[in-house]
TIRO-2110 file (N, C-alpha, C; in Angstrom, 1 decimal):
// TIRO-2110
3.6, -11.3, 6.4, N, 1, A
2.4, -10.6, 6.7, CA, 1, A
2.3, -9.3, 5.8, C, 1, A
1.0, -9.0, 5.3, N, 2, A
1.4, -7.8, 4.6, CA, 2, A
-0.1, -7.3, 5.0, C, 2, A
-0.2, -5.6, 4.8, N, 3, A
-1.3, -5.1, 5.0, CA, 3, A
-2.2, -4.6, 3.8, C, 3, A
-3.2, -3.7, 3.7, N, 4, A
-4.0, -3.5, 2.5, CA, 4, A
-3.8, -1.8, 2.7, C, 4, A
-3.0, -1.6, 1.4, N, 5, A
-3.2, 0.1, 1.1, CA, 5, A
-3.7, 0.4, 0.0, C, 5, A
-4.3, 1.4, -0.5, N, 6, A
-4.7, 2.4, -1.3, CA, 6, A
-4.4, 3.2, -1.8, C, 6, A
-3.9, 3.4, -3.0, N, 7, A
-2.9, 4.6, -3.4, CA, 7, A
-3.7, 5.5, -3.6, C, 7, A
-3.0, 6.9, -3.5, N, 8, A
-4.3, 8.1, -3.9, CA, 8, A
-2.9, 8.6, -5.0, C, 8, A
-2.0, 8.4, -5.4, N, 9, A
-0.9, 9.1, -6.3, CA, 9, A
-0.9, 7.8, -7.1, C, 9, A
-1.2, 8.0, -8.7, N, 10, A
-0.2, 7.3, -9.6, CA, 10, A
0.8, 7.4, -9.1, C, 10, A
1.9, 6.5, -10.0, N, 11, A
3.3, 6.5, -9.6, CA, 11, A
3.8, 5.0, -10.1, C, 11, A
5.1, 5.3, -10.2, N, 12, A
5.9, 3.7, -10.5, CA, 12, A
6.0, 3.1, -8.9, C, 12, A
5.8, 2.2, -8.3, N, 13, A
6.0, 1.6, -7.1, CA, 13, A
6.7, 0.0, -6.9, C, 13, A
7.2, 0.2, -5.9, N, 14, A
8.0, -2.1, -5.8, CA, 14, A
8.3, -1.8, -4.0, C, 14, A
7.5, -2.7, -4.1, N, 15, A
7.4, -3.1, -2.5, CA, 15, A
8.8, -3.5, -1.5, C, 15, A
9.9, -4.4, -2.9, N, 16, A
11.4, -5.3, -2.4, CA, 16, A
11.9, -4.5, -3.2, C, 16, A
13.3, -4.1, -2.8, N, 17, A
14.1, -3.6, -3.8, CA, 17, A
14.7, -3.9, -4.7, C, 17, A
14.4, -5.8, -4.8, N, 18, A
14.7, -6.4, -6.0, CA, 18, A
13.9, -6.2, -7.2, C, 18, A
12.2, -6.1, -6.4, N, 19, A
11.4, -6.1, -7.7, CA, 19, A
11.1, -4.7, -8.7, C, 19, A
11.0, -5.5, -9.5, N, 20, A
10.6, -3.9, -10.5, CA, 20, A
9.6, -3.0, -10.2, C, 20, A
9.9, -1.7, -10.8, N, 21, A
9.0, -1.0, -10.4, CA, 21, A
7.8, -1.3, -11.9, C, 21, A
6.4, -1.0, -10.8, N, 22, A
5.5, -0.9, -11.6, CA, 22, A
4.4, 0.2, -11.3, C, 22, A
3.9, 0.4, -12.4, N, 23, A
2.8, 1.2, -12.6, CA, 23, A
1.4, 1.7, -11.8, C, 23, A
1.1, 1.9, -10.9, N, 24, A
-0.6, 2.2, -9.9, CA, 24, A
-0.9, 3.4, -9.9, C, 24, A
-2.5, 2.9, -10.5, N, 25, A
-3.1, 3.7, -10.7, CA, 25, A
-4.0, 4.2, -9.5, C, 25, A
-4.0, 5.9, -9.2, N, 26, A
-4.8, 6.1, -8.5, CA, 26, A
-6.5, 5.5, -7.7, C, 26, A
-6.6, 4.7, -6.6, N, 27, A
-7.5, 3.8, -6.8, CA, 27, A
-7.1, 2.6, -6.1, C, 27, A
-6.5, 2.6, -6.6, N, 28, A
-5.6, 1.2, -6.5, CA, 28, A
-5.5, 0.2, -5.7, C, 28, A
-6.0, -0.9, -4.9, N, 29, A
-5.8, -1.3, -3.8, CA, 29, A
-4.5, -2.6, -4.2, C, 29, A
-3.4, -2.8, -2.9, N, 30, A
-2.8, -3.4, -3.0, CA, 30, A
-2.2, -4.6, -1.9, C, 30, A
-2.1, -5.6, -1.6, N, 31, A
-1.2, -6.1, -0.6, CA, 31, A
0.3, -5.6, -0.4, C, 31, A
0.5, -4.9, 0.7, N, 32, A
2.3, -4.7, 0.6, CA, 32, A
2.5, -4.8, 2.5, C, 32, A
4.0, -4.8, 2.6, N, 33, A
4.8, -5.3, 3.6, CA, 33, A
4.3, -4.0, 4.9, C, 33, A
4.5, -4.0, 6.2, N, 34, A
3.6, -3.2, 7.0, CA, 34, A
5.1, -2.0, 6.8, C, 34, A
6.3, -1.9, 6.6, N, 35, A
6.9, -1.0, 6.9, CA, 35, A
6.9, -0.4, 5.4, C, 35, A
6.4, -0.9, 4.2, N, 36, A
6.5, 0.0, 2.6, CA, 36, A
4.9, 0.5, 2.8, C, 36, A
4.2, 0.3, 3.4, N, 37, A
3.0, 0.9, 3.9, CA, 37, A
3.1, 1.9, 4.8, C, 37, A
3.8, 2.0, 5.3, N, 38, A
4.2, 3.3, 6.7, CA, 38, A
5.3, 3.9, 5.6, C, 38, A
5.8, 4.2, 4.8, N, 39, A
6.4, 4.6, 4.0, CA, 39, A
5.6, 5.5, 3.2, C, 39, A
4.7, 4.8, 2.3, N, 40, A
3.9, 5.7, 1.5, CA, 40, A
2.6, 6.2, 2.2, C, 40, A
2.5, 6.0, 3.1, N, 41, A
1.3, 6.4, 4.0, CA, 41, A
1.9, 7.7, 4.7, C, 41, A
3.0, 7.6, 4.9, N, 42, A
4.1, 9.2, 5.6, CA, 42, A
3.9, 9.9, 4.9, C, 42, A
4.3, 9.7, 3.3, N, 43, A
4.4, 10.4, 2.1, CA, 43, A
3.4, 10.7, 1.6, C, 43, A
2.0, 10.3, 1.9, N, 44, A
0.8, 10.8, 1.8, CA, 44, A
0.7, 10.1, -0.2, C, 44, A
1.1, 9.4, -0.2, N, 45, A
0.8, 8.4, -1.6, CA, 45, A
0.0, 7.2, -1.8, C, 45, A
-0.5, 6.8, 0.1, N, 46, A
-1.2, 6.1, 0.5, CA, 46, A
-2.3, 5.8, 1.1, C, 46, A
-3.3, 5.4, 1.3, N, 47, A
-3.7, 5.3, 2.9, CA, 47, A
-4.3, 3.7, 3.1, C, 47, A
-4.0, 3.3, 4.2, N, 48, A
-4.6, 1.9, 5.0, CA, 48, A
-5.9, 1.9, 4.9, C, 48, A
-6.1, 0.5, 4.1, N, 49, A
-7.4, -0.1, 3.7, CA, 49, A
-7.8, -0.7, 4.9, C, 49, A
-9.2, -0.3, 5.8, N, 50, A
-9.8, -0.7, 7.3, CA, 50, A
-11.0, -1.6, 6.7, C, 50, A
-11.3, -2.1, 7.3, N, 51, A
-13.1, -2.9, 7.8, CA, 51, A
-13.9, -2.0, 8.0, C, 51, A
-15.2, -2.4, 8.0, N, 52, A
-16.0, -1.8, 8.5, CA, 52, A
-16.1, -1.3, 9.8, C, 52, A
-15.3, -2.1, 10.5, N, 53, A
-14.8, -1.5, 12.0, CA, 53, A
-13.5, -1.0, 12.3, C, 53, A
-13.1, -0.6, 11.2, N, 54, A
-12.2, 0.7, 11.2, CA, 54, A
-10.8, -0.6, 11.7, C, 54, A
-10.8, -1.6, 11.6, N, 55, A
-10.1, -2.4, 12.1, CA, 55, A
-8.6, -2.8, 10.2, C, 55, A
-7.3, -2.8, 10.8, N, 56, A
-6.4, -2.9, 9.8, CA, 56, A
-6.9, -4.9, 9.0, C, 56, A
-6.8, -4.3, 7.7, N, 57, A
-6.9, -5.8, 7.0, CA, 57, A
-5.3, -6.6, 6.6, C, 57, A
-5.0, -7.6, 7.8, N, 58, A
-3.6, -8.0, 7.4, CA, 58, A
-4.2, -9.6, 6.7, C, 58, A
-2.9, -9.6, 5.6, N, 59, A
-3.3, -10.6, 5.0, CA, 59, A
-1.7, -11.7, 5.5, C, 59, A
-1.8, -12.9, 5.5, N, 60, A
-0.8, -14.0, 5.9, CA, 60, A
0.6, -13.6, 4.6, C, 60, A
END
């Protein structure tokens, strides 16, 4: 399961600790895991991409 966030910080980012870090650009929308989303969403480097009914978009 992963959710939809939105970076508001450039930055190097990797969702697994295996994968490399990559590059996002302010803007940004991405799929990542719900607890590296509660991470950068703490950190204020993120925020949760909603519906029109303010409802979370989880993708399989």
């Amino acid at each position: 399961m992963k959710v939809l966030i939105e970076y508001i910080q450039a930055d190097k980012y990797r969702d697994q600790a295996w994968e490399a870090k990559t590059h996002r650009m302010k803007g940004e929308v991405q799929a990542v895991t719900p607890s590296y989303a509660f991470q950068l969403i703490s950190q204020k480097k993120a925020s949760l991409v909603t519906s029109e009914e303010a409802q979370i978009i989880i993708l399989p």
